[in-house]
PDB file of N, CA, C, O and CB in Angstrom:
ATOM      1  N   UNK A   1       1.887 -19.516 -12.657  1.00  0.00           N
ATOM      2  CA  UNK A   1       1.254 -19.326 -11.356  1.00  0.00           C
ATOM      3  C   UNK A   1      -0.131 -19.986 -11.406  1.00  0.00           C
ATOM      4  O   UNK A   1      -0.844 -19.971 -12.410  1.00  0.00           O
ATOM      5  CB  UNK A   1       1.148 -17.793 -10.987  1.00  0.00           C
ATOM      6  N   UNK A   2      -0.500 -20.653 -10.069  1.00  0.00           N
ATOM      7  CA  UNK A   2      -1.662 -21.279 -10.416  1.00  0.00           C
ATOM      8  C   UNK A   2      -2.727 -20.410 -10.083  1.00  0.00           C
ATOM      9  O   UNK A   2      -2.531 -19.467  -9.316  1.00  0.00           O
ATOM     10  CB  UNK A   2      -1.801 -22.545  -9.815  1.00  0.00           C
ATOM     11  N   UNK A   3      -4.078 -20.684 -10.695  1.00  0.00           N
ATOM     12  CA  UNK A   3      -5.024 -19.811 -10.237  1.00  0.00           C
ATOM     13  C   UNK A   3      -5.335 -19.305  -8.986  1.00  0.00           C
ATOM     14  O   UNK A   3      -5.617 -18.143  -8.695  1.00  0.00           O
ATOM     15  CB  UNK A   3      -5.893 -20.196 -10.533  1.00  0.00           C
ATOM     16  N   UNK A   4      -5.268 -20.174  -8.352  1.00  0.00           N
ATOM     17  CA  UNK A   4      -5.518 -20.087  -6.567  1.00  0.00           C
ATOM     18  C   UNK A   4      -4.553 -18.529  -6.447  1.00  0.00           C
ATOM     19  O   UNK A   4      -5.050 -17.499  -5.991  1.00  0.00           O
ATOM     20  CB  UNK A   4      -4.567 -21.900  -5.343  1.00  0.00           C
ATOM     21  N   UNK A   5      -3.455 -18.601  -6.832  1.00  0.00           N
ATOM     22  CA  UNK A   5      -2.445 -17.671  -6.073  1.00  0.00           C
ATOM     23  C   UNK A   5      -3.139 -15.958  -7.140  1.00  0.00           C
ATOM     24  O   UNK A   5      -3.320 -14.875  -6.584  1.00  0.00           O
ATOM     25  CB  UNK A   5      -0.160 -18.389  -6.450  1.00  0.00           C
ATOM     26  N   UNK A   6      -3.356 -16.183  -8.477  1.00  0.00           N
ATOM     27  CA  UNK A   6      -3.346 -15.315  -9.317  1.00  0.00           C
ATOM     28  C   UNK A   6      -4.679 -14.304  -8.648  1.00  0.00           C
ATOM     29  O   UNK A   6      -4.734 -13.075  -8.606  1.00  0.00           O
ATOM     30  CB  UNK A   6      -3.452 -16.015 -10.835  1.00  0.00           C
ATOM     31  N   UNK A   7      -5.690 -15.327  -8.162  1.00  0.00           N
ATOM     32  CA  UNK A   7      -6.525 -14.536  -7.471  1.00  0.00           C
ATOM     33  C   UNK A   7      -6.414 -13.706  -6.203  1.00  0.00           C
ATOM     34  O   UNK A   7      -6.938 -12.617  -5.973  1.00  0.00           O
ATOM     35  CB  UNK A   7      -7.311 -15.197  -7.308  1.00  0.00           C
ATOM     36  N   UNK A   8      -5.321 -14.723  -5.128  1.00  0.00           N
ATOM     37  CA  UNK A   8      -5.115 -13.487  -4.186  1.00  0.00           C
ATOM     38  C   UNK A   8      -4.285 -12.352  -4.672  1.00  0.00           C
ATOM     39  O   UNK A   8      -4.357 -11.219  -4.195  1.00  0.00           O
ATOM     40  CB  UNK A   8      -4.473 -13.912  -2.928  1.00  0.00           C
ATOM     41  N   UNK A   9      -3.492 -12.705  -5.643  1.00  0.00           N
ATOM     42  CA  UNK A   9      -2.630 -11.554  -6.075  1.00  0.00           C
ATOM     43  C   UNK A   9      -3.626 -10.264  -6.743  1.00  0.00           C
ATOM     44  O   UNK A   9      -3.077  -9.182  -6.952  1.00  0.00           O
ATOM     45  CB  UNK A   9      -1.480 -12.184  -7.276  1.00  0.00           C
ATOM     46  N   UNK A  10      -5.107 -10.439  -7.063  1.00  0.00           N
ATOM     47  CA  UNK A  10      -5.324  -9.634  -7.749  1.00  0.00           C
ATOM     48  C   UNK A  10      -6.060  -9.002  -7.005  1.00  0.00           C
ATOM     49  O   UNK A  10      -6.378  -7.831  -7.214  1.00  0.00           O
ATOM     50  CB  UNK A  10      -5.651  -9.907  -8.805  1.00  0.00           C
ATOM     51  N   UNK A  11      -6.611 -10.008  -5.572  1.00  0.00           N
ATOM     52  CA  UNK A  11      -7.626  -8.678  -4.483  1.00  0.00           C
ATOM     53  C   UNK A  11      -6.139  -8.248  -3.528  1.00  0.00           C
ATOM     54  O   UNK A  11      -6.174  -7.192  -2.896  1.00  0.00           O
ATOM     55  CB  UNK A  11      -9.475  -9.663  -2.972  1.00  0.00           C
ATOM     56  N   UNK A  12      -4.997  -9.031  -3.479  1.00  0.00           N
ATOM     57  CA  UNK A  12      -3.923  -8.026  -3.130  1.00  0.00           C
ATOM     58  C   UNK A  12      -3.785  -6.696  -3.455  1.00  0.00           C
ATOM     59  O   UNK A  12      -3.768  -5.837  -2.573  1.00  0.00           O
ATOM     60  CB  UNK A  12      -2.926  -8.407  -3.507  1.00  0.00           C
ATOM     61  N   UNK A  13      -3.646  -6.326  -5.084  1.00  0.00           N
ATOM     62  CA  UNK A  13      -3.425  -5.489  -5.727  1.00  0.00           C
ATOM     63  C   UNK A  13      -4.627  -4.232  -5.730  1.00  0.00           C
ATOM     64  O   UNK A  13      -4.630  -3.019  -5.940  1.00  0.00           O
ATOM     65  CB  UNK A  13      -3.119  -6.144  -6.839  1.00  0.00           C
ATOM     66  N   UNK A  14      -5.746  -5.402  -5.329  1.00  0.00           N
ATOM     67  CA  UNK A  14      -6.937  -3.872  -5.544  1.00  0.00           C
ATOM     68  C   UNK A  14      -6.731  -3.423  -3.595  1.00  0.00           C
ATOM     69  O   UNK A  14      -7.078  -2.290  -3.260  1.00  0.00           O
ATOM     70  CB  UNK A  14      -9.519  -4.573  -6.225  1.00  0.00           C
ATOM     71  N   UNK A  15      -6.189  -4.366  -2.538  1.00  0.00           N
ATOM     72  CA  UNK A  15      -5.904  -3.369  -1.438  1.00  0.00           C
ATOM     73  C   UNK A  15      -5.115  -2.500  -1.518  1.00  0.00           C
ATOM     74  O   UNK A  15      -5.244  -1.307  -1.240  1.00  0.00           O
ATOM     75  CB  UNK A  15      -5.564  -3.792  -0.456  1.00  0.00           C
ATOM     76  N   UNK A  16      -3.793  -3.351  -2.110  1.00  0.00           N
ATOM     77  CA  UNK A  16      -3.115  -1.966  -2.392  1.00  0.00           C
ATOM     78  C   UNK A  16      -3.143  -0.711  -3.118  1.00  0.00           C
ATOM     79  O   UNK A  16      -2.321   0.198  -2.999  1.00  0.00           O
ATOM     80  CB  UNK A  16      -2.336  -2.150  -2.677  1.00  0.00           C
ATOM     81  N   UNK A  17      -4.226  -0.736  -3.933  1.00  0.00           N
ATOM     82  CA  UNK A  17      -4.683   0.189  -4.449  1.00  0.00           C
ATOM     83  C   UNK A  17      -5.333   1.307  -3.823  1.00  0.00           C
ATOM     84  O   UNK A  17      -5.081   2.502  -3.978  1.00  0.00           O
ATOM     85  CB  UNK A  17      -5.264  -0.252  -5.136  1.00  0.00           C
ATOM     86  N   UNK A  18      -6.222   0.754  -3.078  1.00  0.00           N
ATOM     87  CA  UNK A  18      -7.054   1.476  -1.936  1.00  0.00           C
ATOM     88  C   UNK A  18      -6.200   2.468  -1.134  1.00  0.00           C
ATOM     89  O   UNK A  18      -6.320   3.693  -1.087  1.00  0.00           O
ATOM     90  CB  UNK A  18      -7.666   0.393  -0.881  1.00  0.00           C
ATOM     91  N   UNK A  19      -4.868   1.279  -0.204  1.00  0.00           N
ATOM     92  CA  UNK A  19      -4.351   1.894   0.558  1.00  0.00           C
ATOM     93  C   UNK A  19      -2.963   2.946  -0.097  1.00  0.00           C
ATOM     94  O   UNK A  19      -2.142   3.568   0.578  1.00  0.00           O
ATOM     95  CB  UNK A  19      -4.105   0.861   1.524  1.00  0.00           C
ATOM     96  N   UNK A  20      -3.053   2.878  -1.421  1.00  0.00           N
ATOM     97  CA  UNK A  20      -2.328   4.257  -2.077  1.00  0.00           C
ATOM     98  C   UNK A  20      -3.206   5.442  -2.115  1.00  0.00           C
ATOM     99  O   UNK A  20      -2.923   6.569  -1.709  1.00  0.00           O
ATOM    100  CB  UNK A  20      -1.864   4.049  -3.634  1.00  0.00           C
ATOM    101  N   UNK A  21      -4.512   4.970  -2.755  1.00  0.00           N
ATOM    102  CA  UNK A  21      -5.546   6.639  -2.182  1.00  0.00           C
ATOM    103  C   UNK A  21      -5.645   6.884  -0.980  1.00  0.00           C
ATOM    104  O   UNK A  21      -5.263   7.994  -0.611  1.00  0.00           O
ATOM    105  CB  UNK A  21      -7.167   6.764  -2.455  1.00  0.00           C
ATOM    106  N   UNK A  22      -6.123   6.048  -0.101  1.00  0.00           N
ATOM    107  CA  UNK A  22      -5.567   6.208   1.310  1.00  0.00           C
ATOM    108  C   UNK A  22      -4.885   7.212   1.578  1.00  0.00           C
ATOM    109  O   UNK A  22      -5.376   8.333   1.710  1.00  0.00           O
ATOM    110  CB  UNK A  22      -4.820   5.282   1.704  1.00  0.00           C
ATOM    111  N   UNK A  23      -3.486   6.907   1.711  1.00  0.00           N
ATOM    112  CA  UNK A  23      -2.240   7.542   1.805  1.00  0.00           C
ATOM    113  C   UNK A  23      -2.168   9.379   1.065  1.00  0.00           C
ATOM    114  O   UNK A  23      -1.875  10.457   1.583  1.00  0.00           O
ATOM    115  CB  UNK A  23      -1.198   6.369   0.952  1.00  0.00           C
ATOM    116  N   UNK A  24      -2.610   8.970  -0.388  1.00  0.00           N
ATOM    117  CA  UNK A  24      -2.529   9.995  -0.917  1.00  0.00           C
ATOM    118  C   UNK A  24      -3.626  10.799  -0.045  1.00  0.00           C
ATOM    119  O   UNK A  24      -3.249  11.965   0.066  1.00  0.00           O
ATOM    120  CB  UNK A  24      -2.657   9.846  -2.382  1.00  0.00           C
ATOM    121  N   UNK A  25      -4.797  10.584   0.579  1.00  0.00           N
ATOM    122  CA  UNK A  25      -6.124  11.335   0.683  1.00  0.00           C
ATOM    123  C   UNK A  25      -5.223  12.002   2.180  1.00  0.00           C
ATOM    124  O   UNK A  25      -5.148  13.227   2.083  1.00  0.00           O
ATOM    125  CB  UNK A  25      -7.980  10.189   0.844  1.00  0.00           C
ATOM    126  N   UNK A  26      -4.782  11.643   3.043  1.00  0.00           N
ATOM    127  CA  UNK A  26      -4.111  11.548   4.247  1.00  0.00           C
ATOM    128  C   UNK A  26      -3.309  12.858   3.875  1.00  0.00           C
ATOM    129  O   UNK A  26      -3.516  13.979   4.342  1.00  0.00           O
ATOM    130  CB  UNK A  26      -3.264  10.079   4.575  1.00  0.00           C
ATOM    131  N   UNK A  27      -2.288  12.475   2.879  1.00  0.00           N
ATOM    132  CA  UNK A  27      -0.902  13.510   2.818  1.00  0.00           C
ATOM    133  C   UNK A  27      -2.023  14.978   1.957  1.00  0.00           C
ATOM    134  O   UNK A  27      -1.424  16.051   2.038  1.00  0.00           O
ATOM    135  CB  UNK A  27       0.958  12.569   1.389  1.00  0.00           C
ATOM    136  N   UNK A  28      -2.630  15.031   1.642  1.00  0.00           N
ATOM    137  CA  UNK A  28      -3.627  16.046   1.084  1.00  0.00           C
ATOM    138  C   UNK A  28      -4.335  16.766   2.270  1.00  0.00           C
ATOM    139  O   UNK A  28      -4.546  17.979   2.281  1.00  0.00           O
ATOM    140  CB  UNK A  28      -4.746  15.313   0.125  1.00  0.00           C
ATOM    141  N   UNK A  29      -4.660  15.961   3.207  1.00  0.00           N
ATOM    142  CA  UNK A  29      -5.170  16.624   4.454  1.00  0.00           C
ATOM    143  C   UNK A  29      -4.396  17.428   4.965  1.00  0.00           C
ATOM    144  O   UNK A  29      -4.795  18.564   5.220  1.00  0.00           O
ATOM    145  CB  UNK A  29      -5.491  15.851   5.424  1.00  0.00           C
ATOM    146  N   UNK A  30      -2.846  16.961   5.292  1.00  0.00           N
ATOM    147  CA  UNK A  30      -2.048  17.380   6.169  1.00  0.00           C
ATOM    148  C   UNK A  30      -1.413  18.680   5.461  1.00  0.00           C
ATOM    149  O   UNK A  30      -1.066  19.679   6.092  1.00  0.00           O
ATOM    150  CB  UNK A  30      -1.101  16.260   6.600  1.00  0.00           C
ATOM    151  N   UNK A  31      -1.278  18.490   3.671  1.00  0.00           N
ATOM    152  CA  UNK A  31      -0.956  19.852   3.554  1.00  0.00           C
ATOM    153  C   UNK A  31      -2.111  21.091   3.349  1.00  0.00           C
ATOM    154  O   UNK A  31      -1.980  22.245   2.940  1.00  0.00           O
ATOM    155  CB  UNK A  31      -0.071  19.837   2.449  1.00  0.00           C
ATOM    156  N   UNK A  32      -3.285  20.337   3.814  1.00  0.00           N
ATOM    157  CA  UNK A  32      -4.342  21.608   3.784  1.00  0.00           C
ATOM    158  C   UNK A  32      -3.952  22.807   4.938  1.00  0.00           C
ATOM    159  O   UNK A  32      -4.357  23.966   4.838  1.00  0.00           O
ATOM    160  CB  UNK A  32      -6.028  20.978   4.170  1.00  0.00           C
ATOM    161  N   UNK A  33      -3.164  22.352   5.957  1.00  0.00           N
ATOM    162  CA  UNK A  33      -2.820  22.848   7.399  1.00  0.00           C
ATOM    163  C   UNK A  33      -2.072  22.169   7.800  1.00  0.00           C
ATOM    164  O   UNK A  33      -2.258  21.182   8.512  1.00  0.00           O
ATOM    165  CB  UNK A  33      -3.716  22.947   8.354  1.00  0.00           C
ATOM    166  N   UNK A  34      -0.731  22.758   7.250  1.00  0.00           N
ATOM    167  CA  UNK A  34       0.467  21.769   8.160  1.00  0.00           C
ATOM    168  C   UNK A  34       0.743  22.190   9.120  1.00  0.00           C
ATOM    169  O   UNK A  34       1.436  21.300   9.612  1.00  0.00           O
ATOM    170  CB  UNK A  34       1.776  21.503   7.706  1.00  0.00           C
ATOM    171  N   UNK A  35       0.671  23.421  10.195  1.00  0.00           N
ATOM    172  CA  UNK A  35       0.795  23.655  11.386  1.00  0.00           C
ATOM    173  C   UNK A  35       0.104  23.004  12.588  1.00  0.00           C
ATOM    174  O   UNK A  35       0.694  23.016  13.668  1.00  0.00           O
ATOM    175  CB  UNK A  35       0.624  24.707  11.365  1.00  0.00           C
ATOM    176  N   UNK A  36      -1.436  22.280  12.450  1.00  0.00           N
ATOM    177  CA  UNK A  36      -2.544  22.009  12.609  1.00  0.00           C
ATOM    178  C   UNK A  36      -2.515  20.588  13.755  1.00  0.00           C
ATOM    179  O   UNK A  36      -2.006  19.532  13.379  1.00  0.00           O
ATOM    180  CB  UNK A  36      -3.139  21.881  11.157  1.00  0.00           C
ATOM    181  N   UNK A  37      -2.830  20.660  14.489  1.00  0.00           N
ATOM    182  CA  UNK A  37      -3.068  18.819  15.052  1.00  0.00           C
ATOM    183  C   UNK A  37      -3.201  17.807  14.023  1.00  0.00           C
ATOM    184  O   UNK A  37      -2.463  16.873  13.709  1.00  0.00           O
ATOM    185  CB  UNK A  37      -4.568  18.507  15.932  1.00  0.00           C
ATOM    186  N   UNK A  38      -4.662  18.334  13.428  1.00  0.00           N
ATOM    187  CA  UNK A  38      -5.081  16.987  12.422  1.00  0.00           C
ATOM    188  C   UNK A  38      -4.054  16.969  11.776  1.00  0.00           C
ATOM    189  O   UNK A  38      -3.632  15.841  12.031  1.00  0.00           O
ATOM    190  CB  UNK A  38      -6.371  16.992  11.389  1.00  0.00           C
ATOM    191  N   UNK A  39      -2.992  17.653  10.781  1.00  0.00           N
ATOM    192  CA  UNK A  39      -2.047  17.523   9.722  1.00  0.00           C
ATOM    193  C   UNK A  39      -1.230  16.063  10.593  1.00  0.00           C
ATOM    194  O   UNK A  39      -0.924  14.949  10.167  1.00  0.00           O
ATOM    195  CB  UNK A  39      -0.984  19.222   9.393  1.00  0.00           C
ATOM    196  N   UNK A  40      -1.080  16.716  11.979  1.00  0.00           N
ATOM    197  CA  UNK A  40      -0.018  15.813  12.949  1.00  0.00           C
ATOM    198  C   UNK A  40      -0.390  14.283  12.919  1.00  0.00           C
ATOM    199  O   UNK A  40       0.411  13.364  12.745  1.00  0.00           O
ATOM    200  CB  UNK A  40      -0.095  16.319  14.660  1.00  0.00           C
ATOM    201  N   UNK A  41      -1.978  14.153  13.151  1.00  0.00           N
ATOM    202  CA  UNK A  41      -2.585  12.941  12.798  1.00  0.00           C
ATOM    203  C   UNK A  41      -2.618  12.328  11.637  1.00  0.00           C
ATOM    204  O   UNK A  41      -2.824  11.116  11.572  1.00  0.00           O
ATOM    205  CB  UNK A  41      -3.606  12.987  13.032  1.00  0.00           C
ATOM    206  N   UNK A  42      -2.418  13.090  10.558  1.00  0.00           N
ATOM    207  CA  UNK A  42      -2.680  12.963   9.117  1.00  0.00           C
ATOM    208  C   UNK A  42      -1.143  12.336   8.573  1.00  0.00           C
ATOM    209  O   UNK A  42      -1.094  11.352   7.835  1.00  0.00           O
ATOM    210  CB  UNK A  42      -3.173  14.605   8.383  1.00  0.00           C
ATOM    211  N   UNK A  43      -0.311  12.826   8.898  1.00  0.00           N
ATOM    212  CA  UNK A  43       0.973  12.343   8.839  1.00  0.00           C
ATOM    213  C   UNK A  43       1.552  11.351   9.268  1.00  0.00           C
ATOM    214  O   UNK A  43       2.452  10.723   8.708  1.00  0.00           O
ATOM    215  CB  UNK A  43       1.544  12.946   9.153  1.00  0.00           C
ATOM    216  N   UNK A  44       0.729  11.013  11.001  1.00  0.00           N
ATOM    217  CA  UNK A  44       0.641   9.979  11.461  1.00  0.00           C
ATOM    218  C   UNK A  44       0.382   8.417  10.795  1.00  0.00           C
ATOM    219  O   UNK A  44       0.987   7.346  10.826  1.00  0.00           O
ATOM    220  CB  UNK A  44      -0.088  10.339  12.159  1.00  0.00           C
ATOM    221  N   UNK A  45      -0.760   8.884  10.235  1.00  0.00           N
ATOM    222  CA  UNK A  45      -1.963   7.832   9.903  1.00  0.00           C
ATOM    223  C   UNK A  45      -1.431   7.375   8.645  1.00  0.00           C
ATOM    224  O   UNK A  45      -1.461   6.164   8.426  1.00  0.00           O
ATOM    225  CB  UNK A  45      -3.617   8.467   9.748  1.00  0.00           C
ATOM    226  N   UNK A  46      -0.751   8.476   7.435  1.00  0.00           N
ATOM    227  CA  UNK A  46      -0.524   8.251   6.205  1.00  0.00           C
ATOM    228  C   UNK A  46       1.051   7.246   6.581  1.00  0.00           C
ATOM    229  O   UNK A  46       1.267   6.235   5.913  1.00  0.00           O
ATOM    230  CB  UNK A  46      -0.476   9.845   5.229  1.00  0.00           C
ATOM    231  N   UNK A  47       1.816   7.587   7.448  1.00  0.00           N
ATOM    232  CA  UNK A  47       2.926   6.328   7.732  1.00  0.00           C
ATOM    233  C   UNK A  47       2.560   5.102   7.808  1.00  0.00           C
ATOM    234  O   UNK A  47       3.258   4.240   7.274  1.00  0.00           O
ATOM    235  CB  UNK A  47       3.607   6.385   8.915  1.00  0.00           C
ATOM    236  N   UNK A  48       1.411   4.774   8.474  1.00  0.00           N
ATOM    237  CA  UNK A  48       0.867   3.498   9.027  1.00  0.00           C
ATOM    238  C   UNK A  48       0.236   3.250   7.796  1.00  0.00           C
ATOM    239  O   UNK A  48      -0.072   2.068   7.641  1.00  0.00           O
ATOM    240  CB  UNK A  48      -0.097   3.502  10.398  1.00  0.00           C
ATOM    241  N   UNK A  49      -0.043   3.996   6.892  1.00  0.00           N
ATOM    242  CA  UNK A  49      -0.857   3.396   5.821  1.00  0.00           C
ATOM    243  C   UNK A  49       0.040   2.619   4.955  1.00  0.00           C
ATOM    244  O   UNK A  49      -0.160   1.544   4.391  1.00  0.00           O
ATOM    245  CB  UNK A  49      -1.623   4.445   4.998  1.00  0.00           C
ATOM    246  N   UNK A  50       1.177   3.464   4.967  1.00  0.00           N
ATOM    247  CA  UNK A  50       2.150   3.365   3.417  1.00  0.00           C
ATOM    248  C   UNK A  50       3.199   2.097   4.004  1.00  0.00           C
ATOM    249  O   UNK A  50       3.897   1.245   3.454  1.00  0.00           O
ATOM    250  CB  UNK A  50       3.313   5.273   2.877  1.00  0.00           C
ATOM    251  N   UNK A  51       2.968   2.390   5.098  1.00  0.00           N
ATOM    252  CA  UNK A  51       3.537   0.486   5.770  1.00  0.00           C
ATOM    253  C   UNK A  51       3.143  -0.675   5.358  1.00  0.00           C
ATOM    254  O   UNK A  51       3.775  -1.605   4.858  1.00  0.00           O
ATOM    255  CB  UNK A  51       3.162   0.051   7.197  1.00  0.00           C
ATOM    256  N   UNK A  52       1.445  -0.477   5.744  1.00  0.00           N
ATOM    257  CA  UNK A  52       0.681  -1.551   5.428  1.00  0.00           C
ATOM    258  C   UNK A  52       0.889  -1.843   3.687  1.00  0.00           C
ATOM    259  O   UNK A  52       0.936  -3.020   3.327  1.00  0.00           O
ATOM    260  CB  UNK A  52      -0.902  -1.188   5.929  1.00  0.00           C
ATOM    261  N   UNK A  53       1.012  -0.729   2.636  1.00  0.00           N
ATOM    262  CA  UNK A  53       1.051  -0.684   1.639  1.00  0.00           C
ATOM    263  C   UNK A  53       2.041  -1.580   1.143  1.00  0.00           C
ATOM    264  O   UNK A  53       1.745  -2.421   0.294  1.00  0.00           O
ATOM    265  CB  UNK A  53       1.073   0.390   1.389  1.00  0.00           C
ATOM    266  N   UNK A  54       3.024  -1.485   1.537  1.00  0.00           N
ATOM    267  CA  UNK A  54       4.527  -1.509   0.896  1.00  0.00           C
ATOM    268  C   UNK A  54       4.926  -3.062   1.547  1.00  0.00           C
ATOM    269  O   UNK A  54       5.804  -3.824   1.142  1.00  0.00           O
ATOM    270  CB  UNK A  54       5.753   0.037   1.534  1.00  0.00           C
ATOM    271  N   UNK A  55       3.731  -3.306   2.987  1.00  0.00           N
ATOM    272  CA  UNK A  55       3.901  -5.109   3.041  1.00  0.00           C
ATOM    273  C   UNK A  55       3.279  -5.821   1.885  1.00  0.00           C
ATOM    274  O   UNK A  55       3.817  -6.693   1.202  1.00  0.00           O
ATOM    275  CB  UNK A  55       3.095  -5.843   4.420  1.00  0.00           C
ATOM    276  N   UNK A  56       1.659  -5.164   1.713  1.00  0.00           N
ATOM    277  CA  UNK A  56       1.152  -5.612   0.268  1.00  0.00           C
ATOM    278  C   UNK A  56       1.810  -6.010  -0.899  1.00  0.00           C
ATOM    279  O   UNK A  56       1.626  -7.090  -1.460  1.00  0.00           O
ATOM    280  CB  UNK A  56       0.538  -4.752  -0.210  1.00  0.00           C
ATOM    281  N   UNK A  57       2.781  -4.901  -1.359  1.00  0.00           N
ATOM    282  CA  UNK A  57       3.310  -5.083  -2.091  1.00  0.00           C
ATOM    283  C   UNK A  57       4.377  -6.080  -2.119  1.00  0.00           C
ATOM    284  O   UNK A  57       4.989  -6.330  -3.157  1.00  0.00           O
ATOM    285  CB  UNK A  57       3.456  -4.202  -2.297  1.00  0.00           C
ATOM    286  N   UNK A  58       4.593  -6.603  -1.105  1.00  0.00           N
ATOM    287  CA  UNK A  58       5.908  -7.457  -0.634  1.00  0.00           C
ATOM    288  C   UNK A  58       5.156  -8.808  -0.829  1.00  0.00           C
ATOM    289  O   UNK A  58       5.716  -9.721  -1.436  1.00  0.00           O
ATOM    290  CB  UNK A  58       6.594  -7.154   1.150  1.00  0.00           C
ATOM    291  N   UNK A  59       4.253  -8.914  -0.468  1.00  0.00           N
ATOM    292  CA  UNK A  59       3.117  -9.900  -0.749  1.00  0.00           C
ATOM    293  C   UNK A  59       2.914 -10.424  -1.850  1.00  0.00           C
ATOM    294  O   UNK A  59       2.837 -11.645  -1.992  1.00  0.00           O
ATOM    295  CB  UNK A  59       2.035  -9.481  -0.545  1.00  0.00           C
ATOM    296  N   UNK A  60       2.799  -9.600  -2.776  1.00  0.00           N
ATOM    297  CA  UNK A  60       2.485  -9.745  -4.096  1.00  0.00           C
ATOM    298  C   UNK A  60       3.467 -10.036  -5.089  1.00  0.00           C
ATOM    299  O   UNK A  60       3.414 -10.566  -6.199  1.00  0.00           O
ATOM    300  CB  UNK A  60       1.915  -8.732  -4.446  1.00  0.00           C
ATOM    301  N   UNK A  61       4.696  -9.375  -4.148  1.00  0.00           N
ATOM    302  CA  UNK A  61       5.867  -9.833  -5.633  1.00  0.00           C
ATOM    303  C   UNK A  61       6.267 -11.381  -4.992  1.00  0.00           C
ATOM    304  O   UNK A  61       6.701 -12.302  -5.685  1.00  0.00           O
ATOM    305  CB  UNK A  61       7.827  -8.472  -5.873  1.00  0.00           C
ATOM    306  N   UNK A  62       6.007 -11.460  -3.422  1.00  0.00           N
ATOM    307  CA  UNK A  62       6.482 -12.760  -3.157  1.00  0.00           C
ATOM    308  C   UNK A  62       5.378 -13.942  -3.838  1.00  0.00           C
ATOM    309  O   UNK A  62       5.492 -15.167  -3.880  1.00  0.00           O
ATOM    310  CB  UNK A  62       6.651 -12.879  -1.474  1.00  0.00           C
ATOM    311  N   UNK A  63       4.476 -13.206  -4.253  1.00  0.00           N
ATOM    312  CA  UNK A  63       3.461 -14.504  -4.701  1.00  0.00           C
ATOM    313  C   UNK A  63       3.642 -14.564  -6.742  1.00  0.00           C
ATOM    314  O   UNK A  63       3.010 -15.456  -7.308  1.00  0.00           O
ATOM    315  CB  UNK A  63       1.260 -13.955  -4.024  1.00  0.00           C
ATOM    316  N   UNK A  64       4.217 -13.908  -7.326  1.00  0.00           N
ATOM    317  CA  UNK A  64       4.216 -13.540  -8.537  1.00  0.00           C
ATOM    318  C   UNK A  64       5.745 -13.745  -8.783  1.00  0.00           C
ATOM    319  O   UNK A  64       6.629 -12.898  -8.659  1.00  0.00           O
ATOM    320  CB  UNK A  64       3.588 -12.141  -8.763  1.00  0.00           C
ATOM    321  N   UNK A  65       5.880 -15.209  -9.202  1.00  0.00           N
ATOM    322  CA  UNK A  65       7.497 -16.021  -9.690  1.00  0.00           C
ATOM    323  C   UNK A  65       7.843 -15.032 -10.583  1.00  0.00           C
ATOM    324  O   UNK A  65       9.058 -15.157 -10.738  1.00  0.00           O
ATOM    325  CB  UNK A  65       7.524 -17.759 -10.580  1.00  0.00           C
ATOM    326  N   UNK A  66       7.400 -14.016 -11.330  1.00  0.00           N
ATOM    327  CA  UNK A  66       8.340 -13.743 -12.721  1.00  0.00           C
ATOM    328  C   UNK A  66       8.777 -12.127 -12.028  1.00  0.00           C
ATOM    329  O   UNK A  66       9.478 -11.265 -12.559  1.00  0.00           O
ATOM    330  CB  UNK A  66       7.218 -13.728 -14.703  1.00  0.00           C
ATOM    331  N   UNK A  67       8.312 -12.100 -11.106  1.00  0.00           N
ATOM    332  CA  UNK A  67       8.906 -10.811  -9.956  1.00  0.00           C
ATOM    333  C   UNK A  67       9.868 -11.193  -9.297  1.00  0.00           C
ATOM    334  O   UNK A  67      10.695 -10.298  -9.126  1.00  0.00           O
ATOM    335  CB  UNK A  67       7.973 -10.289  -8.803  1.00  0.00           C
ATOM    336  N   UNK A  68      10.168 -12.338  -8.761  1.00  0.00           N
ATOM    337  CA  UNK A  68      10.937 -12.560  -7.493  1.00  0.00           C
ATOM    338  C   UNK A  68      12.299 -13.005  -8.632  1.00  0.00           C
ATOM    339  O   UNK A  68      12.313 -13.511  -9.754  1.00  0.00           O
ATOM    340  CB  UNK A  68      10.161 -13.962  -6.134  1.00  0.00           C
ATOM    341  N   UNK A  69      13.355 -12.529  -7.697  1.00  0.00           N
ATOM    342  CA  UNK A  69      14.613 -12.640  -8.392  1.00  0.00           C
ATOM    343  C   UNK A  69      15.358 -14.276  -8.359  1.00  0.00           C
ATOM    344  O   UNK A  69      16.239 -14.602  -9.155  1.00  0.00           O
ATOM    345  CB  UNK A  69      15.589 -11.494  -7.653  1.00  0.00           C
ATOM    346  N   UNK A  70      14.849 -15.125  -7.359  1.00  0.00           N
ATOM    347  CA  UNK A  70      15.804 -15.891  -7.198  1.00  0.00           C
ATOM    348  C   UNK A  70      14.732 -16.933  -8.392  1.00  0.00           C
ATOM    349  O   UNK A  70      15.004 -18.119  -8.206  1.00  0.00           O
ATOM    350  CB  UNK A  70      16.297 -16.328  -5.402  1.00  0.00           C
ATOM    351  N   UNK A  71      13.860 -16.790  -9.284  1.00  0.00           N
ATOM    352  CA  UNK A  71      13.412 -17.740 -10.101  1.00  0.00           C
ATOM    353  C   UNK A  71      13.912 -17.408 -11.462  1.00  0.00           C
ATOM    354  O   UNK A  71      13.873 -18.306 -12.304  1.00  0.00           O
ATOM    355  CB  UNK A  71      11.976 -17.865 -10.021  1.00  0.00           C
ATOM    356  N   UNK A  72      14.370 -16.254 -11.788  1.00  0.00           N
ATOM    357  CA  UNK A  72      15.004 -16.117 -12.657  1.00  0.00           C
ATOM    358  C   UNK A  72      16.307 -16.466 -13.125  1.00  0.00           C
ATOM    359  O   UNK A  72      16.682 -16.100 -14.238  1.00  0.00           O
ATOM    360  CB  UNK A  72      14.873 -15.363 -12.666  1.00  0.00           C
TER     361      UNK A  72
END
């Protein structure tokens, strides 16, 4: 992989990092008070997070040849 790519792959990896505490900080809210509005928002918000997450990650294996299956 050439450098150019190794670097977005690695501030890829520190978003996705973020947006896993994210997520986790979110689903921690919601079980402080799961009956609650905010939980409702919190549950909300942690979907939209773990979306954005899981494109990241789609990102990253598409940029990282010894991940992607069809180079093997």
């Amino acid at each position: 992989m050439t450098n150019r790519y190794e670097s977005i792959t690695e501030r890829l990896a520190g978003i996705e990092e973020e947006l896993r505490d994210l997520a986790y900080e979110r689903l921690r809210e919601a079980a402080r008070a799961p009956a609650s509005e905010e939980a409702e928002r919190a549950a909300a918000e942690e979907k939209r997070v773990l979306q954005a997450r899981r494109a990241i990650a789609k990102a990253i294996s598409a940029l990282t040849p010894s991940m992607r299956t069809e180079d093997v």
